[in-house]
C-alpha positions in Angstrom: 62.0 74.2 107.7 65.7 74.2 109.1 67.6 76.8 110.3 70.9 77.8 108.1 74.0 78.3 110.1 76.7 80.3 108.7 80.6 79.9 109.6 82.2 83.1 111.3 84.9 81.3 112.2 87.4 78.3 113.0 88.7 77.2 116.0 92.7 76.7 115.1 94.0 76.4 118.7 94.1 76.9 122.3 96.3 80.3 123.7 97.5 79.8 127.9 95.9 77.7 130.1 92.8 79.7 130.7 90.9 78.5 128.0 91.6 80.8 125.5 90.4 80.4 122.0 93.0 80.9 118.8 90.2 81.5 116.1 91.0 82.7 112.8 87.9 84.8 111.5 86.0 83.8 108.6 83.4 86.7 108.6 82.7 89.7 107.1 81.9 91.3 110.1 84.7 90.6 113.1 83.6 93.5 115.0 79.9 92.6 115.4 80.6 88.5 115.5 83.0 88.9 118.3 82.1 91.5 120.6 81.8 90.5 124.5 78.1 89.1 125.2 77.5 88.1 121.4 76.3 84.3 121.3 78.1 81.8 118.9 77.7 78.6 118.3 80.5 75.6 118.4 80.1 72.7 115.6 81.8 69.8 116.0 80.9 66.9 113.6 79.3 63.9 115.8 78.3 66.3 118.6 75.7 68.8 119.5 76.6 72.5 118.8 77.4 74.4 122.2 76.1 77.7 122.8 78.7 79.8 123.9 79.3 83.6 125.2 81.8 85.8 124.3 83.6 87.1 127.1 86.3 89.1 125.4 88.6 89.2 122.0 91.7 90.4 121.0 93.7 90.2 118.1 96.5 88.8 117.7 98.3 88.9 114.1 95.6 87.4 112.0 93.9 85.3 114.5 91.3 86.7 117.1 92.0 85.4 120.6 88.6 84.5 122.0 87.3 84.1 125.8 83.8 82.2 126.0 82.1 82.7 129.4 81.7 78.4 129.1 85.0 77.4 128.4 87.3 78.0 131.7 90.5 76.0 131.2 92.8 74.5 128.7 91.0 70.8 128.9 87.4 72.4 128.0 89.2 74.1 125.0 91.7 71.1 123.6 88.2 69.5 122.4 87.1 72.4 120.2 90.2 72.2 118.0 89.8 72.6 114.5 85.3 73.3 115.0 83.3 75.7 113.3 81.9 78.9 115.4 78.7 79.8 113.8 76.2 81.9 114.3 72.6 80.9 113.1 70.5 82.8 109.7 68.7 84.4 112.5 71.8 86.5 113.2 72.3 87.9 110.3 71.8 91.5 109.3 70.4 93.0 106.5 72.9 94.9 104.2 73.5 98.2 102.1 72.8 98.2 98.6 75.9 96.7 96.7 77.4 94.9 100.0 77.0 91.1 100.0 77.9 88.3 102.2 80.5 86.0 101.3 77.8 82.6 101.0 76.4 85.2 98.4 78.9 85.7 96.5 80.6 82.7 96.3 79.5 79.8 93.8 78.5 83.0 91.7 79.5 82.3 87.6 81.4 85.1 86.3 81.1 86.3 82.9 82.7 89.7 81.0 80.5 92.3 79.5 81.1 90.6 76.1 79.6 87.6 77.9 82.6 85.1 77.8 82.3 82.8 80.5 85.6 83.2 82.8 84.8 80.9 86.0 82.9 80.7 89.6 84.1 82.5 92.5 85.7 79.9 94.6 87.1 82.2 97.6 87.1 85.7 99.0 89.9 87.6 100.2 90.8 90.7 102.0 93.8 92.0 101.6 93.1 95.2 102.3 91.1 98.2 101.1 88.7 96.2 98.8 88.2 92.8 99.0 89.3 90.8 95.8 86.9 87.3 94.5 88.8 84.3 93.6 87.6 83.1 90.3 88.1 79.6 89.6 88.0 79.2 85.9 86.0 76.2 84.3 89.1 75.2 82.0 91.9 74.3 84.4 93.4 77.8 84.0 95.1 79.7 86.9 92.6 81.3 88.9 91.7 85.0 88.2 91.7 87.9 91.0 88.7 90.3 90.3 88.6 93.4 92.7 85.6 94.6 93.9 85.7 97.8 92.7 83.2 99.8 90.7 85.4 99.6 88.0 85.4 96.3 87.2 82.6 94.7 88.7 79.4 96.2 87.0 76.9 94.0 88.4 75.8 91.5 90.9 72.7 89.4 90.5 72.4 87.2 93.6 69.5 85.6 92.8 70.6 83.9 89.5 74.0 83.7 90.3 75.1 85.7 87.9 78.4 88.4 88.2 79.2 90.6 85.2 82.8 92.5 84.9 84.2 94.7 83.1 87.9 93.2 82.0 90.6 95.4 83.1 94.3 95.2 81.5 96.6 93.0 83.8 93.1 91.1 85.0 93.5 88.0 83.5 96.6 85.2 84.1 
């Protein structure tokens, strides 16, 4: 059996000449992904993936500026531009009732209530207090923006795939 490996981030660019990593996080869970002496993993297509140590982050505006205890100068980081940090299924932790990772979520068919089929959640974004699932519809439409709030989303079945809401006024485009 393989091992799944999951995307917590991208590498977007080098900051100074120390090596510094510009990474803009793709994760649920900065805190825990990118805490000094957490192990990630670099993916490049056409190479091996490189375990690396986190030494420190910071933020900085939206991006996390990442030090890995293997990467010491600006030459070592150039050739990580634009790779994948992951972490493998191994790393994942298990989750309160009603919280979800994004792989779970997304790909998920979206249906109201009434059961009229609206689309698949294409994306996830957090804008701030609740995130909010991109719903691509299957009929060229705009996309829709469903909060996840207990108001509208009424239930989440993972296993088939399956998200039911509950259509609020000003929901759809």
């Amino acid at each position: 059996m393989t091992m799944e490996w999951f995307n917590v981030g991208k590498i977007i660019n080098t900051h100074g000449v120390r090596g510094e990593l510009k990474v803009l996080p793709i994760t649920d869970f900065e805190n825990e992904r990118f805490t000094p002496g957490q192990e990630l993993y670099i993916e490049q297509e056409g190479q091996e993936r490189k375990k690396v140590t986190v030494e420190q982050a910071r933020h900085h505006k939206q991006f996390i500026l990442l030090t890995a205890a293997e990467i010491n100068s600006l030459d070592e980081a150039e050739v990580w531009k634009g790779s994948m940090l992951q972490v493998p299924e191994t790393a994942l932790q298990s989750l309160s009732e009603g919280e979800f990772y994004y792989y779970e979520i997304i790909g998920c068919v979206v249906t109201t209530e009434e059961n009229e089929l609206l689309g698949e959640v294409s994306e996830i974004l957090s804008p701030g207090a609740n995130d909010v699932w991109v719903v691509k519809p299957f009929h060229g439409k705009k996309d829709i923006l469903i909060p996840y709030i207990e108001e509208v989303v009424k239930s989440v079945d993972i296993e088939n795939k399956k998200i039911v809401v509950r259509l609020m006024e000003g929901l759809l485009p």
